[in-house]
Structure formats: structure tokens, C-alpha cells
MDAnalysis code that builds the backbone (N, CA, C; Angstrom):
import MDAnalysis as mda
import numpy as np

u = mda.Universe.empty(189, n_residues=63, atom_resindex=np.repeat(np.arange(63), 3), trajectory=True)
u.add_TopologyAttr("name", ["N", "CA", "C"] * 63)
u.add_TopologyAttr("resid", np.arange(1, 64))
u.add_TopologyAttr("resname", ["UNK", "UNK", "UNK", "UNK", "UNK", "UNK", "UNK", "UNK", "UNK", "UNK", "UNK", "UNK", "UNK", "UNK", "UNK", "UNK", "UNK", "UNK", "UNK", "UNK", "UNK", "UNK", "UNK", "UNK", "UNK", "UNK", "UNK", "UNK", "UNK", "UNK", "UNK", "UNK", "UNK", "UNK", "UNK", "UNK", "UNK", "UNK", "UNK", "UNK", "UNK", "UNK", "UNK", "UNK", "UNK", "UNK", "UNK", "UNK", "UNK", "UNK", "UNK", "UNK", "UNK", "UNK", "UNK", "UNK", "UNK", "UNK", "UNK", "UNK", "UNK", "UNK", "UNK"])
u.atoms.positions = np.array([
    [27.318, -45.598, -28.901],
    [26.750, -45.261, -27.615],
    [25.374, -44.655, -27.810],
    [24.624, -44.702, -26.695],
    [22.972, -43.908, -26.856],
    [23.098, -43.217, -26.427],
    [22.302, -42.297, -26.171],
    [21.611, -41.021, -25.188],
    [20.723, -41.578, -23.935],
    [20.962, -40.746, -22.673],
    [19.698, -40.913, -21.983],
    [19.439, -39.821, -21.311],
    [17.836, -39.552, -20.851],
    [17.655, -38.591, -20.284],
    [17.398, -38.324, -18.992],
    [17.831, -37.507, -18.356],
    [18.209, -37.384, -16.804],
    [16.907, -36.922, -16.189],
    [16.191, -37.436, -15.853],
    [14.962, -36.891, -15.343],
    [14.548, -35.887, -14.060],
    [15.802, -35.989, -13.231],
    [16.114, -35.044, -12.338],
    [15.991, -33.640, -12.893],
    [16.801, -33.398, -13.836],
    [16.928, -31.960, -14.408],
    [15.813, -31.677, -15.464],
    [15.496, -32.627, -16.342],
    [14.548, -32.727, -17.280],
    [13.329, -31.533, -17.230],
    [12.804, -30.693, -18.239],
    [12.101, -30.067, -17.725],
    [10.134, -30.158, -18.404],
    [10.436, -31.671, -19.058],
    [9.306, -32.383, -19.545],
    [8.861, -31.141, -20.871],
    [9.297, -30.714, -21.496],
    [8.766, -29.747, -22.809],
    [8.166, -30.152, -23.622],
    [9.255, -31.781, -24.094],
    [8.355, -32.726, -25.069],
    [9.290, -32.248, -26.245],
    [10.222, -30.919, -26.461],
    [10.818, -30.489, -28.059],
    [11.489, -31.916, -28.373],
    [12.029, -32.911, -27.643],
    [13.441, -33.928, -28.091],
    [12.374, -34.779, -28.835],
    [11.368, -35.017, -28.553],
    [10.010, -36.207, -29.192],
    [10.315, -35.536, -31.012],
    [9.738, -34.452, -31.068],
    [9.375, -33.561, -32.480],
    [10.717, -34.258, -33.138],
    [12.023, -33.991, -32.583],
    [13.439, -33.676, -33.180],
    [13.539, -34.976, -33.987],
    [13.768, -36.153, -32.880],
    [13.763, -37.587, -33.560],
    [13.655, -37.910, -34.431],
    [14.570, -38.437, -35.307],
    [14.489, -39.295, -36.939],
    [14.192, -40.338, -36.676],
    [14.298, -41.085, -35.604],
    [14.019, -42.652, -35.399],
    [12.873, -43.076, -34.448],
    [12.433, -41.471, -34.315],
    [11.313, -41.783, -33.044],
    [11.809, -42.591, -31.434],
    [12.819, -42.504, -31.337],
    [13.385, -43.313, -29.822],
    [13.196, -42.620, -28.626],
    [12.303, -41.742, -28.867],
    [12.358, -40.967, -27.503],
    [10.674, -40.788, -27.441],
    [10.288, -41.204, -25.989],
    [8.914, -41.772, -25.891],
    [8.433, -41.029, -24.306],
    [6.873, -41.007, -24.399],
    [6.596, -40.477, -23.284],
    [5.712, -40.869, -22.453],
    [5.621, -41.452, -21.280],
    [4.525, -42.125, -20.637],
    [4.351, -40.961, -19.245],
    [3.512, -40.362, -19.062],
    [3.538, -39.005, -17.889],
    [4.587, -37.882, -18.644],
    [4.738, -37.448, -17.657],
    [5.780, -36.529, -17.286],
    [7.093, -37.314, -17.353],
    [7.300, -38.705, -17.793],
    [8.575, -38.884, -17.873],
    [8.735, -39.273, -19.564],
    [10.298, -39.136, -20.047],
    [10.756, -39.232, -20.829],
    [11.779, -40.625, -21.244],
    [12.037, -41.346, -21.908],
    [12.581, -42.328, -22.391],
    [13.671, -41.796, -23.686],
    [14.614, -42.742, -23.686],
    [14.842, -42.660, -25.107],
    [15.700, -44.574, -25.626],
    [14.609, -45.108, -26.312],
    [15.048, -46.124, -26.903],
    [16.477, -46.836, -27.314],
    [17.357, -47.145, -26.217],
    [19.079, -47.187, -27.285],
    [19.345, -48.524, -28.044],
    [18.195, -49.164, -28.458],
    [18.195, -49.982, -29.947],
    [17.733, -49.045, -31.468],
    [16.752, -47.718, -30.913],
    [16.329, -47.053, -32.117],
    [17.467, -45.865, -31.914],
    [17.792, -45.447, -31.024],
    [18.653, -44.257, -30.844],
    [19.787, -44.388, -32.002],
    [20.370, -43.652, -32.585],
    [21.757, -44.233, -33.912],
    [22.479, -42.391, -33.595],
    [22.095, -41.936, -32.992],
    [23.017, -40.657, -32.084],
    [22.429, -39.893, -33.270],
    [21.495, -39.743, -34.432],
    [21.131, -38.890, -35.791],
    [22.367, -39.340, -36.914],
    [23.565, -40.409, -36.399],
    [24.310, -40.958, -37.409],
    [23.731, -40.593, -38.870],
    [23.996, -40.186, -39.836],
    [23.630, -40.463, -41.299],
    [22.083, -39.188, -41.660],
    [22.279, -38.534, -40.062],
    [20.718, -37.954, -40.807],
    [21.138, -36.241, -40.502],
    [22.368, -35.951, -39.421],
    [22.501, -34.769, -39.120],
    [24.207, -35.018, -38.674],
    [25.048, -33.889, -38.369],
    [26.206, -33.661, -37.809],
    [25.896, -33.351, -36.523],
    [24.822, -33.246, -35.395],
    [24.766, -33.404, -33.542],
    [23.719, -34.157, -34.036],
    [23.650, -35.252, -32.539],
    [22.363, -35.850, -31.963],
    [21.473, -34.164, -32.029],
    [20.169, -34.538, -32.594],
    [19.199, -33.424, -33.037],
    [18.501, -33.259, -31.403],
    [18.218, -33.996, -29.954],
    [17.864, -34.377, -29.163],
    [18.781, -33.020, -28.040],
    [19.360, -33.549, -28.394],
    [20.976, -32.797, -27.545],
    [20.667, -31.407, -27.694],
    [20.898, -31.147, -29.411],
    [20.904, -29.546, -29.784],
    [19.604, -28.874, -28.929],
    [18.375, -29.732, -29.012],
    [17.209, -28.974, -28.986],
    [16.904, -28.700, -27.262],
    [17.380, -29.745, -26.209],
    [17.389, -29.685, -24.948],
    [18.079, -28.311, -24.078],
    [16.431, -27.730, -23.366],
    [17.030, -26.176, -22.961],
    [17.734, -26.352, -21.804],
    [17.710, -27.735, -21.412],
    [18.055, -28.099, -19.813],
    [19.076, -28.716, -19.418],
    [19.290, -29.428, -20.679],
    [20.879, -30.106, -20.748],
    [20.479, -31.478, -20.225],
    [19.466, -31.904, -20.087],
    [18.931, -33.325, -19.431],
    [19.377, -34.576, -19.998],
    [19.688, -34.001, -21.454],
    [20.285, -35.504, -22.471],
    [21.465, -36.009, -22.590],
    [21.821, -37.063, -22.012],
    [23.445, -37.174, -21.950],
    [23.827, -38.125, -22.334],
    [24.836, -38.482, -22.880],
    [25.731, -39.958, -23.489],
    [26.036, -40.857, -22.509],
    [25.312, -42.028, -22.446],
    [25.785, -42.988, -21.816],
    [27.249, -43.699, -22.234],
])
């Protein structure tokens, strides 16, 4: 499964961009993306999606 980010709640900070091992999370304005062909949840690189941990808003959620 991927992540996506809820833009309603979102509070545009930019920390989930930094976190990324795969770079899947992208920014055009004030809105946020996150790629779910590059997304791999941090599989093989951490024990949480690194995206998740770092979100103060809770905006990132499992599709």
C-alpha cells in the first residue's frame, strides 16, 4: 500500500520532502504529493514510514 497526503489538514512545512529515501513526496505550491510507484512505505530502509513519524498534523495516511 502507499501513503497519501490529506491536504485539508496538511499544514505545508515541507519536513515529509527532507525524510524521504525515495524522494516520492513532491511539491508544486503549497500542495504536497506523494508518488505511490516511488513510495515502498521506507520498506528495507527504516521500521515506520519516516513521512508518517515526522508529520505534526497527521495529514499522511495509508491508502
Amino acid at each position: 500500500m502507499a501513503y497519501k497526503i490529506d491536504m485539508t489538514i496538511c499544514q505545508s512545512c515541507g519536513s515529509c520532502i527532507d525524510v524521504c529515501p525515495n524522494k516520492a513526496i513532491t511539491r508544486k505550491g503549497k500542495h504536497y504529493s506523494i508518488n505511490p510507484d516511488k513510495c515502498k512505505e521506507c520498506q528495507g530502509d527504516f521500521d515506520e514510514p519516516q513521512c508518517v513519524d515526522v508529520c505534526q498534523s497527521g495529514a499522511i495516511e495509508q491508502i
